[in-house]
TORKELO-648877 format. One line per 8 residues: number of its first residue (from 1); their letters; for each residue x, y, z of C-alpha. Coordinates in Angstrom, 2 decimals. Example, Ala and Ser with C-alpha at 12.3 -4.5 7.8 and 13.67 -1.06 7.14 Angstrom:
<pts>
1) as) 12.30/-4.50/7.80 ~ 13.67/-1.06/7.14
</pts>
This chain:
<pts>
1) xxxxxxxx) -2.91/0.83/25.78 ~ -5.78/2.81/24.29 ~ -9.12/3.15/25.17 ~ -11.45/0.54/23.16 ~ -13.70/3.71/22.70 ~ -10.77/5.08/21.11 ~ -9.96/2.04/19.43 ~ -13.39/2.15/17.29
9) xxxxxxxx) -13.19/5.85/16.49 ~ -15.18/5.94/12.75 ~ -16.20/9.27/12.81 ~ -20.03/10.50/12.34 ~ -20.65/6.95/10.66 ~ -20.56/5.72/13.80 ~ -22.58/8.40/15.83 ~ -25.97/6.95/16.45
17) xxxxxxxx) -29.66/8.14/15.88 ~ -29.84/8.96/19.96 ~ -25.94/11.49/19.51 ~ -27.09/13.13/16.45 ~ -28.92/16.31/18.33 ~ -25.94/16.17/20.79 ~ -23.01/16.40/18.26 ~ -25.08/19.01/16.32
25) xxxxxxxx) -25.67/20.94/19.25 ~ -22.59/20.84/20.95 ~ -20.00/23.84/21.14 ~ -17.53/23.90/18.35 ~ -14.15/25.34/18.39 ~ -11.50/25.93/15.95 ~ -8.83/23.14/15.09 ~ -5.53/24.92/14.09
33) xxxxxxxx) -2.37/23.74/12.09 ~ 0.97/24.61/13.85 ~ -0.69/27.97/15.34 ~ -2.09/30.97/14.24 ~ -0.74/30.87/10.65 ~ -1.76/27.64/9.39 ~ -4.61/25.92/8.50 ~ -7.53/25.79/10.65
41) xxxxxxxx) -11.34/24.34/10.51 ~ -14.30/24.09/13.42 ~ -15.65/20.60/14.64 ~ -17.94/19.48/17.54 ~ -15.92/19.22/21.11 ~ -17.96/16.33/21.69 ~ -16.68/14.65/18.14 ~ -12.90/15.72/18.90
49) xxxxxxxx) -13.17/14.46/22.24 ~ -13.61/10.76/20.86 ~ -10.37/10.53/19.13 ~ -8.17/9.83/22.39 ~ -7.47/11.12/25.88 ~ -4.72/13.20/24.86 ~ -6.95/15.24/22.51 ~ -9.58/15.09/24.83
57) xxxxxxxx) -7.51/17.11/27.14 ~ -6.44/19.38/24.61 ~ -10.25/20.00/24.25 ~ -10.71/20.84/27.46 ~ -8.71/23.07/27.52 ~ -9.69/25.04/24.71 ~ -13.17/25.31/26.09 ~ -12.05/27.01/28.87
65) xxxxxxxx) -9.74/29.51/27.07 ~ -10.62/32.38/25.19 ~ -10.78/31.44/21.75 ~ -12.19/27.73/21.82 ~ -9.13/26.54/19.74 ~ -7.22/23.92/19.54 ~ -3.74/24.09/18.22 ~ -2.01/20.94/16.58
73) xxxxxxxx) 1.57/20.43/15.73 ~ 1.09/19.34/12.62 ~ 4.42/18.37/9.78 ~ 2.58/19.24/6.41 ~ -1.09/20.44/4.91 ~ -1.39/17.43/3.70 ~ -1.28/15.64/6.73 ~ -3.98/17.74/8.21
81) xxxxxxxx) -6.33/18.01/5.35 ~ -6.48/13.99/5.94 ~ -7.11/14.67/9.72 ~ -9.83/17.42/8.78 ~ -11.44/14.38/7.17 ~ -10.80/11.67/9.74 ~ -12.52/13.61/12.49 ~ -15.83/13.64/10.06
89) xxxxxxxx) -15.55/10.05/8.78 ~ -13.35/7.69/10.12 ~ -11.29/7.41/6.96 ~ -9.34/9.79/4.04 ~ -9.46/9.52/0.60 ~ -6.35/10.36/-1.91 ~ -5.79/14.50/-2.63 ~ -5.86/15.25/-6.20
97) xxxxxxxx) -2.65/15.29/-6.56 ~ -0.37/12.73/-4.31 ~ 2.22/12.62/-6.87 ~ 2.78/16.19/-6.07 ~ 1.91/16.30/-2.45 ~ -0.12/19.92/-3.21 ~ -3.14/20.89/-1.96 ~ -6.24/22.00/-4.16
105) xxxxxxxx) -6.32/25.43/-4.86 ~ -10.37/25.96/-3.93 ~ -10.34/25.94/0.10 ~ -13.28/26.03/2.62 ~ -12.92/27.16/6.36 ~ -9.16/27.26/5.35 ~ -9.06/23.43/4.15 ~ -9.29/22.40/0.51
113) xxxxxxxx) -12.25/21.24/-1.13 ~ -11.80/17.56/-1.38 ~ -11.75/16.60/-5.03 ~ -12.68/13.14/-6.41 ~ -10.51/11.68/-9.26 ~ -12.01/8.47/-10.00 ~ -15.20/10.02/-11.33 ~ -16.96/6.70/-13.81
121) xxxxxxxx) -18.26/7.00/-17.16 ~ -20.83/4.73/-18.40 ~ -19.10/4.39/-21.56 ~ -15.52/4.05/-20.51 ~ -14.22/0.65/-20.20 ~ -11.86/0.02/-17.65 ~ -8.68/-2.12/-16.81 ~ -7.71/-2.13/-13.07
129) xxxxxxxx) -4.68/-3.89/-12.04 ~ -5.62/-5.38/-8.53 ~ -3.16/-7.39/-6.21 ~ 0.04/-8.40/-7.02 ~ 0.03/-7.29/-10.77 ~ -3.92/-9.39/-12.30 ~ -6.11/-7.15/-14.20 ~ -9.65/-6.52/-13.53
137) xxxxxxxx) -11.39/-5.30/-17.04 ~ -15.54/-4.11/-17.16 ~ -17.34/-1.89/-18.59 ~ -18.01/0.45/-16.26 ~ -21.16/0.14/-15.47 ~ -23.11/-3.01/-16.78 ~ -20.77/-5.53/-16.51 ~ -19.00/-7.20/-13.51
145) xxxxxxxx) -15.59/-6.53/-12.89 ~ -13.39/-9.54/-14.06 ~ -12.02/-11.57/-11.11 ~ -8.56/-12.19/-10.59 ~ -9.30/-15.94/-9.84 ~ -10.95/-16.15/-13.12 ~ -8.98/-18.86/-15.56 ~ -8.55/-16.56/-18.07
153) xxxxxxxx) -6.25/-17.81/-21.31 ~ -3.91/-14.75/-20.53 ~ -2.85/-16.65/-17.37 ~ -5.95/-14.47/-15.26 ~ -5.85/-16.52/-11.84 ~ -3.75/-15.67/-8.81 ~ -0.50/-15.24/-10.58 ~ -1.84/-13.88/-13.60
161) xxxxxxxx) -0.69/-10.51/-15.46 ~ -3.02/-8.64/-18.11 ~ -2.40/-9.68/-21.77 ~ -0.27/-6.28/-22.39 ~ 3.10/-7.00/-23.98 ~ 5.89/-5.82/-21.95 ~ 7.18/-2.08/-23.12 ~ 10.84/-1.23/-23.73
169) xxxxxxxx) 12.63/0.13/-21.39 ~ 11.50/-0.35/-17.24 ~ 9.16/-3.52/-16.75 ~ 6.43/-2.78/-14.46 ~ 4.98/-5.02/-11.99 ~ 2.86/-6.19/-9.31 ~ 5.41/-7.07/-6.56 ~ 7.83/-7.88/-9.11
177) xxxxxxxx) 4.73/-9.08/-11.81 ~ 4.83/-8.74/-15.35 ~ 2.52/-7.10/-17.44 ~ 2.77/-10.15/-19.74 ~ 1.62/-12.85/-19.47 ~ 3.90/-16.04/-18.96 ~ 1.61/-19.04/-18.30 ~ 1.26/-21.38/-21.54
185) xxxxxxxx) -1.92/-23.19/-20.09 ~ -3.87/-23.12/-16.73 ~ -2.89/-23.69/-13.58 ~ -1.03/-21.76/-11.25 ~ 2.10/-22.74/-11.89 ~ 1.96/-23.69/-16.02 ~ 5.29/-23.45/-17.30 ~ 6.67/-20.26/-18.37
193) xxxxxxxx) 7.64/-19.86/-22.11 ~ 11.52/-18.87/-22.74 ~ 12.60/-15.12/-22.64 ~ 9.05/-14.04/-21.26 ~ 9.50/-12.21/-17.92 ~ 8.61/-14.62/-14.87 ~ 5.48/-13.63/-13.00 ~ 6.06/-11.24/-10.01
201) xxxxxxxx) 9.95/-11.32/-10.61 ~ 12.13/-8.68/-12.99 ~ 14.41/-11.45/-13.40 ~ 13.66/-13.31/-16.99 ~ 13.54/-17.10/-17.26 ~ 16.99/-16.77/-19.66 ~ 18.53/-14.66/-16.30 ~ 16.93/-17.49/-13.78
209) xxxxxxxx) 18.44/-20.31/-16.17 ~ 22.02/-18.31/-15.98 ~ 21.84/-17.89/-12.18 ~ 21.46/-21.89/-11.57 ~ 23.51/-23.07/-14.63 ~ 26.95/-24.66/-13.12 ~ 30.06/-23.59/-14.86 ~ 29.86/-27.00/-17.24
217) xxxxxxxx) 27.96/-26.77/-20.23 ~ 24.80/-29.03/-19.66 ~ 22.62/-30.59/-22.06 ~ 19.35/-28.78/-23.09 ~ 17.14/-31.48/-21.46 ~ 18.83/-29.91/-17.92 ~ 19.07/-26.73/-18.96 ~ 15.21/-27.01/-18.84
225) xxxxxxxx) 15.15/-28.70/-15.92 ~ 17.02/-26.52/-13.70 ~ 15.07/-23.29/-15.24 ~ 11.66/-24.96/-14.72 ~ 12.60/-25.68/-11.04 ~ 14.39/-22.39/-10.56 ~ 10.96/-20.86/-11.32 ~ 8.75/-23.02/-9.28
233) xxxxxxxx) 10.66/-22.17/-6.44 ~ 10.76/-18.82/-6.70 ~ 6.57/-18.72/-7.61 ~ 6.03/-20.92/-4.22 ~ 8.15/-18.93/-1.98 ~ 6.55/-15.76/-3.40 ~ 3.18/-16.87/-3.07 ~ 4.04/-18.38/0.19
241) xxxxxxxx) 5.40/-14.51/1.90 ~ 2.83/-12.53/0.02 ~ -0.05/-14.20/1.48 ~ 1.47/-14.01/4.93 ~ 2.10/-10.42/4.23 ~ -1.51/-9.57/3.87 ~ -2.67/-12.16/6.51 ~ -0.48/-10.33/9.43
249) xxxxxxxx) -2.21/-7.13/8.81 ~ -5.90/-8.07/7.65 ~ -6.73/-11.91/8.14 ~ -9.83/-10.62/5.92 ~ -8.02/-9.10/3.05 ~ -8.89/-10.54/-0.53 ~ -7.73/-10.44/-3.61 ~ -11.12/-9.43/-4.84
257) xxxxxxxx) -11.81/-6.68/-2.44 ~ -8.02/-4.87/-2.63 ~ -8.65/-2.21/-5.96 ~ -5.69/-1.60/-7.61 ~ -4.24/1.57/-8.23 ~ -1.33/2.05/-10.91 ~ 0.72/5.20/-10.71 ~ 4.19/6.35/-12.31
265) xxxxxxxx) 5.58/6.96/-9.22 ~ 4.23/5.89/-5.71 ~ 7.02/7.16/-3.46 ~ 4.81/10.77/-1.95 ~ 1.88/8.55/-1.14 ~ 3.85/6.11/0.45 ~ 5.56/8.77/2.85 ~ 2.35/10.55/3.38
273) xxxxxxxx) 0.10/7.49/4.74 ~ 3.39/7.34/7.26 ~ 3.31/11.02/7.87 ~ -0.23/10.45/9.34 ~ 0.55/7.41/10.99 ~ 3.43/9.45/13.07 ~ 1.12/12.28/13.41 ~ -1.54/10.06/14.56
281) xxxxxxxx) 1.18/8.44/17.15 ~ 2.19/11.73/18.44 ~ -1.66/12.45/20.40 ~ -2.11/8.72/20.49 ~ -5.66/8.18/17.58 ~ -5.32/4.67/17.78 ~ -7.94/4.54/15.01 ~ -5.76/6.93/12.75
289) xxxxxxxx) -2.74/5.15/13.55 ~ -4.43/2.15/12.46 ~ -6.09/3.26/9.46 ~ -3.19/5.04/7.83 ~ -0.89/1.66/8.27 ~ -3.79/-0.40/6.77 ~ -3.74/2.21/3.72 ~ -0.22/1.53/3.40
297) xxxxxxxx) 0.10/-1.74/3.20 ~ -2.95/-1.46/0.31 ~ -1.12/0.75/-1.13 ~ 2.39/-1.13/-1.45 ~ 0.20/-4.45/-2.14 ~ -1.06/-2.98/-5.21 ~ 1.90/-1.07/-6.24 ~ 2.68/-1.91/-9.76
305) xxxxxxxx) 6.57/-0.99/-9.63 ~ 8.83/-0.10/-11.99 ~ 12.22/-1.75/-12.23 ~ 14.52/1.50/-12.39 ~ 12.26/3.42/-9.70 ~ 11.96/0.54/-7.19 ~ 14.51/1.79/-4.87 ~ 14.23/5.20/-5.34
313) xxxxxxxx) 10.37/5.24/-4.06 ~ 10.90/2.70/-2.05 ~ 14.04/3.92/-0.77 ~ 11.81/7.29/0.12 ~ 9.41/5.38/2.47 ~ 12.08/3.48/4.24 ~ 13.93/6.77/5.02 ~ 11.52/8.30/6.34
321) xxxxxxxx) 9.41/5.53/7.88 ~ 13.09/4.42/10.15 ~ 13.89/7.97/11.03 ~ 10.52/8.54/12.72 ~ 9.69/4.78/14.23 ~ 7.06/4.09/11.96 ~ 7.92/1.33/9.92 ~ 4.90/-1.27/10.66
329) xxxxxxxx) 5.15/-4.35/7.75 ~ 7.62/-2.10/5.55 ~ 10.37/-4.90/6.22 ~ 7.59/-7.34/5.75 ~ 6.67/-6.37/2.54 ~ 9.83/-6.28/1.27 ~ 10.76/-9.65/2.09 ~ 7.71/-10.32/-0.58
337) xxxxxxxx) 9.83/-9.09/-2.73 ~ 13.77/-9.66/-1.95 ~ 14.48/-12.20/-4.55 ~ 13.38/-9.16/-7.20 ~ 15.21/-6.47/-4.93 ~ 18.60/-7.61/-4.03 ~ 20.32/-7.37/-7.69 ~ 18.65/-3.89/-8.15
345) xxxxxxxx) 21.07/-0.90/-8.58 ~ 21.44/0.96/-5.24 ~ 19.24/-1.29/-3.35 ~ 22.81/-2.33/-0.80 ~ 23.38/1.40/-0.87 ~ 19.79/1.16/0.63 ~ 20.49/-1.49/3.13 ~ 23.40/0.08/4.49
353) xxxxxxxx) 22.15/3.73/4.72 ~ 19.37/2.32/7.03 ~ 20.79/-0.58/8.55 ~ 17.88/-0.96/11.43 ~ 15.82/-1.99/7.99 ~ 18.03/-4.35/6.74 ~ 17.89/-5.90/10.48 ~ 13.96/-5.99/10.15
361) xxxxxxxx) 14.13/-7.07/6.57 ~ 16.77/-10.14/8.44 ~ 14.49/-11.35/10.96 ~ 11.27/-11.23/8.10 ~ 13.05/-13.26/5.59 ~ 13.63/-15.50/8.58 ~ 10.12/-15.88/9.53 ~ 8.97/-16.34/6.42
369) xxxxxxxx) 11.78/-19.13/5.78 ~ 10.69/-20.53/8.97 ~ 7.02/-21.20/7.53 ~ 7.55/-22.11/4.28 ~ 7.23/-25.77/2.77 ~ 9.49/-25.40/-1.02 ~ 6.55/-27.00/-3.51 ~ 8.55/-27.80/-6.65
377) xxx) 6.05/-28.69/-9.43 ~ 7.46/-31.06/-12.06 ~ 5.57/-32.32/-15.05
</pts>
C-alpha cells in the first residue's frame, strides 16, 4: 500500500508558502527517457522525491552519481511529456494532437512546448456535448452554459440529445445517444416518436419493436405496447448502470461538472491515459495511477461514439488495457453500454480475442443486474 504522502501527490499546487525557498533551492538533476537518447528535462530532487518510494530511491541515487540523472523506462514521448507535467502540477492536459499521438514540434529542455487547443473567443458561440450525449450551448463568454438538467423542448434533461438531426451514414452518440432528439414532451422517459433513434441506444424504435414482436402478427394497439415497454426498459437499465458507472469511480462526479469533448476518433487517447496509468504502476505514483484512470473514465463517459468505429477504438483500449493489467472500469463501462454493443459487427470477434474482458464484462453485467429494480413507465 502506498504512502498517504504519496497518495496526495498534486505537484507545486500543493507545496506550501513555508517549501517554496526549499523546492527552489534544492539541487536539480536531469530526468531522462529510456537513457541517454531520449527525452530528458531537470526538476527539484526534493519535488521528485514526493512521487513514491521507488522514485525516491532512484533519486538518491542519482545524487550520489556523477551526473545527477535519473533515467526512466519510459514506452512513448507521449507518455513522458504527461509525466514532465505531472511532476510540476499534479495533473496533464491533452497534446495538440491525441488523434495522432505526435508531439509538438517547438521543444524546451528537450520536452515540447505544451500547446493549448481550447483557446475561447468572445464571439464564438459554443455547443459542448457533456455526459452521455446532452448539449451544453453559450456564448462564450456572457452567458451561462446551458445545463443538461435544463427541460429544454429538444428533450434537454438527463437523457436529452441536442436538436441536430441525425446525419446519414454512422449515428453518433453519447454511450449509445442520439444526436436527435426523441422525447415528444418532458419528462425523462416521454415517449419516443416512431423511426427516431432511441436515446443512448443505436438500435431504432422500428429495430426495438422487431426484436420483441412474436412471430404472430399483432394488432397495432400491441405493437405499441410492446415497443413503448421495450424502450422503457432499456432507458431504466441504462440509466440505472451509467450512474453506477460514474458513482464507483467518483461518488462526486456530476453531470454538470464532466465537459464534454467530441472527437472523430477517440481510440489514441484512450490507450494513452492507460499508457500512463501502466507507466505510473511500474515505480508505483499512486497519484498518477490514479489520475490517469480518473481521465479515462471522463474520457469514455463523454465519448460521443460512432456506430461503425465503436469496436474498432474501443477494441484498441481493451487490447491494450488486458495485455498490460490495466483495465480499471473498462468492463464497467461497457456494461453501460452492452445492449448497444452486442449486435455490432466484430464486437464477438472482440470478446473472444480477449476473453479475460468478456469475463470482466460477465461479472459487471451481473452486478449491475444484481442492483437494478426494471421501472417500466406506462401511460
Amino acid at each position: 500500500m502506498s504512502s498517504p504522502v504519496f497518495q496526495r501527490y498534486t505537484g507545486l499546487p500543493s507545496v506550501g508558502d513555508g517549501e517554496v525557498e526549499e523546492i527552489l533551492t534544492a539541487k536539480a538533476c536531469f530526468v531522462m527517457m529510456n537513457g541517454s537518447n531520449g527525452f530528458s528535462f531537470t526538476a527539484p530532487l526534493s519535488l521528485l522525491s514526493r512521487l513514491s518510494a521507488p522514485v525516491d530511491a532512484l533519486v538518491h541515487s542519482a545524487v550520489e552519481g556523477a551526473h545527477a540523472c535519473v533515467n526512466l523506462e519510459v514506452s512513448d514521448k507521449d507518455t513522458f511529456y504527461r509525466f514532465f507535467q505531472f511532476v510540476y502540477m499534479g495533473s496533464y492536459d491533452e497534446l495538440t494532437s491525441p488523434e495522432n499521438a505526435h508531439l509538438a514540434d517547438d521543444t524546451k529542455n528537450g520536452l515540447p512546448v505544451l500547446a493549448k487547443i481550447s483557446a475561447e473567443r468572445s464571439d464564438v458561440v459554443e455547443t459542448r456535448p457533456v455526459l452521455f450525449g446532452a448539449s451544453s450551448t453559450s456564448a462564450v463568454p456572457g452567458t451561462s452554459a446551458q445545463s443538461p438538467f435544463g427541460g429544454t423542448p429538444s428533450g434537454g434533461a438527463l437523457f436529452g440529445c441536442s436538436t441536430q438531426s441525425v446525419p446519414s451514414g454512422d449515428a453518433s452518440f453519447g454511450f449509445g445517444g442520439s444526436t436527435r432528439p426523441v422525447f415528444g414532451g418532458g419528462g425523462l422517459f416521454g415517449r419516443p416518436q416512431t423511426g427516431f433513434k432511441l436515446p443512448y441506444s443505436i438500435v431504432s424504435c422500428r429495430d426495438a419493436l422487431r426484436k420483441v414482436t412474436p412471430p404472430l402478427i399483432p394488432t397495432r394497439g400491441e405493437c405499441e405496447e410492446l415497443s413503448h415497454n421495450n424502450v422503457d426498459y432499456r432507458l431504466s437499465f441504462k440509466s440505472h448502470a451509467i450512474s453506477a458507472f460514474l458513482r464507483s469511480h467518483d461518488p462526486m462526479y456530476s453531470w454538470q461538472t464532466a465537459a464534454g469533448n467530441e472527437r472523430d476518433s477517440f481510440g489514441n487517447v484512450f490507450v494513452g491515459h492507460a499508457k500512463v496509468w501502466k507507466f505510473a504502476e511500474k515505480y508505483a505514483i499512486a497519484a498518477l495511477m490514479d489520475f490517469s484512470t480518473s481521465e479515462l473514465i471522463r474520457e469514455l463517459a463523454c465519448w460521443m461514439i460512432k456506430d461503425s468505429a465503436f469496436v474498432t477504438d474501443f477494441g484498441q483500449l481493451v487490447r491494450h488495457s488486458y495485455h498490460d493489467c490495466s483495465a480499471g472500469g473498462i468492463a464497467q463501462f461497457a456494461a453501460c453500454i452492452f445492449e448497444d454493443a452486442k449486435d455490432l459487427d466484430s464486437w464477438q470477434e472482440l470478446l473472444k480475442e480477449v476473453p479475460a474482458f468478456h469475463s470482466d464484462l460477465g461479472h459487471a453485467l451481473a452486478e449491475v443486474y444484481s442492483t437494478w429494480q426494471p421501472i417500466i413507465f406506462r401511460e
